[in-house]
matplotlib code that plots the C-alpha trace (Angstrom):
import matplotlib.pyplot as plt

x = [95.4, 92.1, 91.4, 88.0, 88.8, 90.8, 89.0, 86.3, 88.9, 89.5, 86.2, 85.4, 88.4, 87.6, 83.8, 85.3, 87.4, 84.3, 82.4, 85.5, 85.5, 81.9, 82.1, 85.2, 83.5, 80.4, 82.7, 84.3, 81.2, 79.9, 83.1, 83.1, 79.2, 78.7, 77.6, 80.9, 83.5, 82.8, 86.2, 86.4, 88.9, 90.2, 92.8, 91.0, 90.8, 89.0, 85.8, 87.7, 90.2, 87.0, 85.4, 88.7, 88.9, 85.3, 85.5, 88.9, 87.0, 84.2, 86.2, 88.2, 84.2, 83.9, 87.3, 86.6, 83.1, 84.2, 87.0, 84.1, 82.0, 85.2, 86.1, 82.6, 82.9, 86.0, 86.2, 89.5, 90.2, 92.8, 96.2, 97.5, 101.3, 103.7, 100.8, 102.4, 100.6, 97.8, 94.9, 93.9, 96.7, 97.9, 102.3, 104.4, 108.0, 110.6, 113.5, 116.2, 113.7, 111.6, 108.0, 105.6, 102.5, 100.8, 97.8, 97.0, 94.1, 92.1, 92.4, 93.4, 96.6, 98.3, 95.6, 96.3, 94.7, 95.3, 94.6, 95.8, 97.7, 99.7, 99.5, 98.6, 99.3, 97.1, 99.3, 97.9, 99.6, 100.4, 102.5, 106.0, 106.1, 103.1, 104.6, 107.2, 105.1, 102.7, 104.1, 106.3, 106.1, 107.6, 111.3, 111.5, 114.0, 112.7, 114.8, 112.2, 111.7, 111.2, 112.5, 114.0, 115.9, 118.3, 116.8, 116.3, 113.5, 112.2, 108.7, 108.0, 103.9, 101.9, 97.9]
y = [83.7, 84.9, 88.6, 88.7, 86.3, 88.6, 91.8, 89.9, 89.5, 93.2, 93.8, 91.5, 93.4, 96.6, 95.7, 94.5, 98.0, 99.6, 97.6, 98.5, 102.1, 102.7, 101.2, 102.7, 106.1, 105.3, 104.6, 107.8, 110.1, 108.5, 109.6, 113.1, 113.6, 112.2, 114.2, 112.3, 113.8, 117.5, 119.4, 119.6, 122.8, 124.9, 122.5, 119.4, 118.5, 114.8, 115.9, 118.2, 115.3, 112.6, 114.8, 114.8, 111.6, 111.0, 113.1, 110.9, 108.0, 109.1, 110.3, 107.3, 105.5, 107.9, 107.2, 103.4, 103.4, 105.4, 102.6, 99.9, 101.7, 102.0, 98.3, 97.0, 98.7, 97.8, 95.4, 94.1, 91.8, 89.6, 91.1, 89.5, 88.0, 91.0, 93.6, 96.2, 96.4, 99.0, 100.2, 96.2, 94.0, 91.4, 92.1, 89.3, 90.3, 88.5, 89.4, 88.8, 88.2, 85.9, 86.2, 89.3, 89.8, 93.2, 94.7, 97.6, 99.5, 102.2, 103.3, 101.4, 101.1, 99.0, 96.9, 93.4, 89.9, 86.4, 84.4, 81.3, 81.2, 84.0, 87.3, 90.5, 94.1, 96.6, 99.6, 102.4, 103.9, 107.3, 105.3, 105.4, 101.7, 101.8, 104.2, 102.0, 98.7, 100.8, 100.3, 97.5, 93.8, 90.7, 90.7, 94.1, 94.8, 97.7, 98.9, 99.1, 102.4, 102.8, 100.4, 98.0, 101.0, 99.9, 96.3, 95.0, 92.5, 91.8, 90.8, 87.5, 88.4, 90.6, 89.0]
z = [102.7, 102.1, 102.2, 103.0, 106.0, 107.1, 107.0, 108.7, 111.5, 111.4, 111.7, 114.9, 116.7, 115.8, 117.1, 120.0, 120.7, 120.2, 123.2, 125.5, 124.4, 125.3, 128.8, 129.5, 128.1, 130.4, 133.6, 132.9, 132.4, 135.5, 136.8, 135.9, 136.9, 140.2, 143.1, 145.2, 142.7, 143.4, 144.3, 147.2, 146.9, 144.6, 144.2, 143.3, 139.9, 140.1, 137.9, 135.5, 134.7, 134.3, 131.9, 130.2, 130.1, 129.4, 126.2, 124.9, 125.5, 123.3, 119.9, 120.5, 119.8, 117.2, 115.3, 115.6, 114.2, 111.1, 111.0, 111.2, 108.5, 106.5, 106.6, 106.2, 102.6, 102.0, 99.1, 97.6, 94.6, 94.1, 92.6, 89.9, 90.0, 89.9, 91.5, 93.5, 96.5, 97.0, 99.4, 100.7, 99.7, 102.4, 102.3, 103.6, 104.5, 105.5, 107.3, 109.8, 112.5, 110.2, 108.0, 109.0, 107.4, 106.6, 105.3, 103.7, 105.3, 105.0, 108.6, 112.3, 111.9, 114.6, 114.7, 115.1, 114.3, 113.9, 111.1, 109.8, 112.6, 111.6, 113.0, 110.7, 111.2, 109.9, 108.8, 106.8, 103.3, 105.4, 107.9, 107.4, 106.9, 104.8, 102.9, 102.0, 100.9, 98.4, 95.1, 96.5, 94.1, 95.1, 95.2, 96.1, 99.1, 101.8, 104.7, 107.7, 110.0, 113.5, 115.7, 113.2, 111.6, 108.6, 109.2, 105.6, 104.8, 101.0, 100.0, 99.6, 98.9, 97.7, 97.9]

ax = plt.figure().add_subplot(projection="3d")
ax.plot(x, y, z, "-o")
ax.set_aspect("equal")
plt.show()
């Protein structure tokens, strides 16, 4: 797999998050500002709730354009054969349920993209998972968190 391909197909979804995060920040400051969404009594909560929502919708820009700038200059070299795997290494596990495929990133974790017909999960080395996989080599046997609790799987790769 190559790396930079990859990161490249970060960085198209993550683009693509950021497009859908500034209309849906748009719809909602619209929302929250128009002369139709005035309470109407003391009870009614319409425009306080927009401008809520209107101000989630803009960090969630914000957090996604520092994850753009981050990934844009992000650059990983190849790891040599028995590498652990650091900050931008591409992990493949496999497992009861089959092959998954990780990488390593800076930030947007749970991030997901296809390549080489495989799907790849961005984690980050602060999730518990990620936690896990840092320092892991080839061979080395982890026993995943979270839903898959106690489910062993073993890297096969470490790119």
């Amino acid at each position: 797999m190559n790396k930079e391909a990859v990161i490249q197909e970060i960085i198209a979804a993550l683009t693509a998050q950021v497009e859908a995060y500034h209309r849906a920040a748009r719809d909602a400051y619209a929302a929250a500002t128009d002369p139709g969404s005035r309470a109407e009594n003391k009870y009614d909560t319409r425009s306080l709730e927009a401008s809520y929502l209107a101000r989630g919708q803009a960090m969630r820009v914000a957090e996604t354009e520092e994850a753009l700038v981050a990934y844009r200059a992000l650059r990983c070299r190849p790891l040599e054969a028995g590498e652990p795997a650091a900050l931008g290494a591409l992990v493949q596990l496999t497992g009861p349920e089959g092959v998954s495929c990780y990488f390593l990133g800076p930030t947007a974790g749970g991030t997901e993209v296809q390549h080489e017909g495989r799907e790849i999960l961005v984690i980050t080395p602060s999730s518990p998972l990620g936690q896990l996989l840092v320092g892991a080599k080839v061979g080395s046997q982890v026993v995943l968190p979270g839903g898959r609790s106690g489910q062993r799987s073993q890297v096969v790769a470490v790119l």
